[in-house]
C-alpha positions in Angstrom: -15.6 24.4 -3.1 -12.7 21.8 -3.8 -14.0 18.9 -5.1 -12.5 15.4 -6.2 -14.3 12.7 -8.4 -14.6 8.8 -7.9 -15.7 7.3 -10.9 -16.8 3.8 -10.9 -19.0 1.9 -13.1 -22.6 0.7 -12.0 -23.8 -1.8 -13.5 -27.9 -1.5 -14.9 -31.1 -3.2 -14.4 -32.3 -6.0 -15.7 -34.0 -4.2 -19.1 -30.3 -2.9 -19.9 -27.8 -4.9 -21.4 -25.6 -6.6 -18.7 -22.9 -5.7 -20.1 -22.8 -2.1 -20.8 -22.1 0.5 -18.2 -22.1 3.7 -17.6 -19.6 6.1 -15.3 -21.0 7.7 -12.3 -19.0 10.7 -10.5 -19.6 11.6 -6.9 -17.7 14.4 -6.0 -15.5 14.2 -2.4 -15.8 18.1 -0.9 -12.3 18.6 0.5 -13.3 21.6 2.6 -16.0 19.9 4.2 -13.6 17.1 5.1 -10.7 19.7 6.0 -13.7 21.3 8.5 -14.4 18.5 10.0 -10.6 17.4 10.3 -9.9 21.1 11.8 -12.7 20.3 14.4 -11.4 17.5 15.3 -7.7 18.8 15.9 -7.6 22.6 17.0 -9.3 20.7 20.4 -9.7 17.3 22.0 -13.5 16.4 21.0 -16.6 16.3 23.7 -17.8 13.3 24.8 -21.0 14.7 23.8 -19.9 15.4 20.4 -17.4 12.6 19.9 -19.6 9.8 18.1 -20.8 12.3 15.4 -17.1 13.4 14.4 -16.3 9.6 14.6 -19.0 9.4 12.0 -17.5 12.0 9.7 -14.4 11.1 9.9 -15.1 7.2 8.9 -17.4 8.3 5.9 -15.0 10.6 4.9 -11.7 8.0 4.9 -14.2 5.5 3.6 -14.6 7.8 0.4 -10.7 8.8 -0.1 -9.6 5.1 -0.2 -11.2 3.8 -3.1 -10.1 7.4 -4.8 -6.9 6.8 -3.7 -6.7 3.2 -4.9 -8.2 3.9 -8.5 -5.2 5.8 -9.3 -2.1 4.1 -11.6 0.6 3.6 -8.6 2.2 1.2 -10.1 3.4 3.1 -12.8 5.3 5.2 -10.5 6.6 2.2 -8.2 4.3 3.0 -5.7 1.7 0.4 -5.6 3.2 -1.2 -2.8 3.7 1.9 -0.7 -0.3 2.5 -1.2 -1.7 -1.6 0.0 0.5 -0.5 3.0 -0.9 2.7 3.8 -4.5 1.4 2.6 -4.0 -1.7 4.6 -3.0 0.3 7.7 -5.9 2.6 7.4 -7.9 -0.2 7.3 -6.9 -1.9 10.1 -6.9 1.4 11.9 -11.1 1.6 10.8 -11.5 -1.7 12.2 -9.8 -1.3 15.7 -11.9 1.7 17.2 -12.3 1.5 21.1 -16.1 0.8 21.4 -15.9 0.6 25.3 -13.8 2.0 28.1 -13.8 6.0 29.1 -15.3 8.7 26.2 -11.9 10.1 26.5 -10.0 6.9 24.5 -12.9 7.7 22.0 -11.4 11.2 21.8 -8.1 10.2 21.1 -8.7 8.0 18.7 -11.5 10.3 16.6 -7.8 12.6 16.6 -6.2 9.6 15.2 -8.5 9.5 12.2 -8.7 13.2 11.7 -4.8 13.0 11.0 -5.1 9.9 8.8 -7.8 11.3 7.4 -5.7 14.8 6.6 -2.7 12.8 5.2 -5.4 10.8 2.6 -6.7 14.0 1.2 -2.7 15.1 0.5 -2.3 12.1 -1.0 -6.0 12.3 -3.2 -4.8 15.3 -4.5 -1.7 15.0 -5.4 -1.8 11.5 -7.1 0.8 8.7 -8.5 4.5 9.8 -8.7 4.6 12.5 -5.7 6.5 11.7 -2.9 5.9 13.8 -0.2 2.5 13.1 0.6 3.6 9.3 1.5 6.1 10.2 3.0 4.0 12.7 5.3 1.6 9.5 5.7 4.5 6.9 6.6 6.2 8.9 8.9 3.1 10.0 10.6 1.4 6.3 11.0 3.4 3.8 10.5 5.6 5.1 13.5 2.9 5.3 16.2 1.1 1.6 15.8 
């Protein structure tokens, strides 16, 4: 199992020092997103099924960004490149067709699996690589 860590600090109760933190790690399982991604792409989702993978799919892009946005971009000159893409992402969350036929529901849980793929490339490969971006730009950015 492929895993990636999101540390963060937390802070304590009330009978700890204010203060003082400690890090907490919870691990993102690629494969398990990568599954769910593949279900969602070799075929256009049932109706039946399509709400559950829209779950998935939003948990699992929900737990990439703030991976993705913890890393030093900046250093590399691509902190801009990185508000865009999390800012389209975003926007993309926030726009999901909650009425009309199942099958614009289908489409769009497709829509997330592929943002969703393109944010694990990035995860994994980190500040100062340039093909995943590019892979997200030309992907996204084009089609809205």
């Amino acid at each position: 199992m492929r895993t990636l860590k999101i540390t963060y600090r937390r802070r304590r109760g009330i009978f700890w020092n204010a203060f003082r933190s400690r890090p907490e790690e919870h691990p993102i399982d690629v494969d398990d997103i990568m599954a769910t991604v593949r279900a969602t792409l070799d075929r256009l989702p049932l109706a039946a099924t399509v709400d559950d993978l829209l779950l998935q799919l939003r948990g699992h892009i929900q737990l990439l960004l703030p991976k993705i946005e913890a890393k030093d971009w900046a250093r590399h000159g691509q902190d801009d490149q990185i508000h865009l893409v999390t800012g389209f992402v975003r926007d993309r969350l926030s726009g999901e067709p909650m009425s009309g036929p199942a099958i614009v529901r289908c489409v769009y849980a497709q829509e997330l699996a592929f943002i969703c793929r393109d944010l694990v490339a990035v995860a994994l490969a980190g500040p100062g690589a340039e093909a995943p971006l590019a892979v997200i730009t030309s992907n996204h950015f084009c089609r809205s």
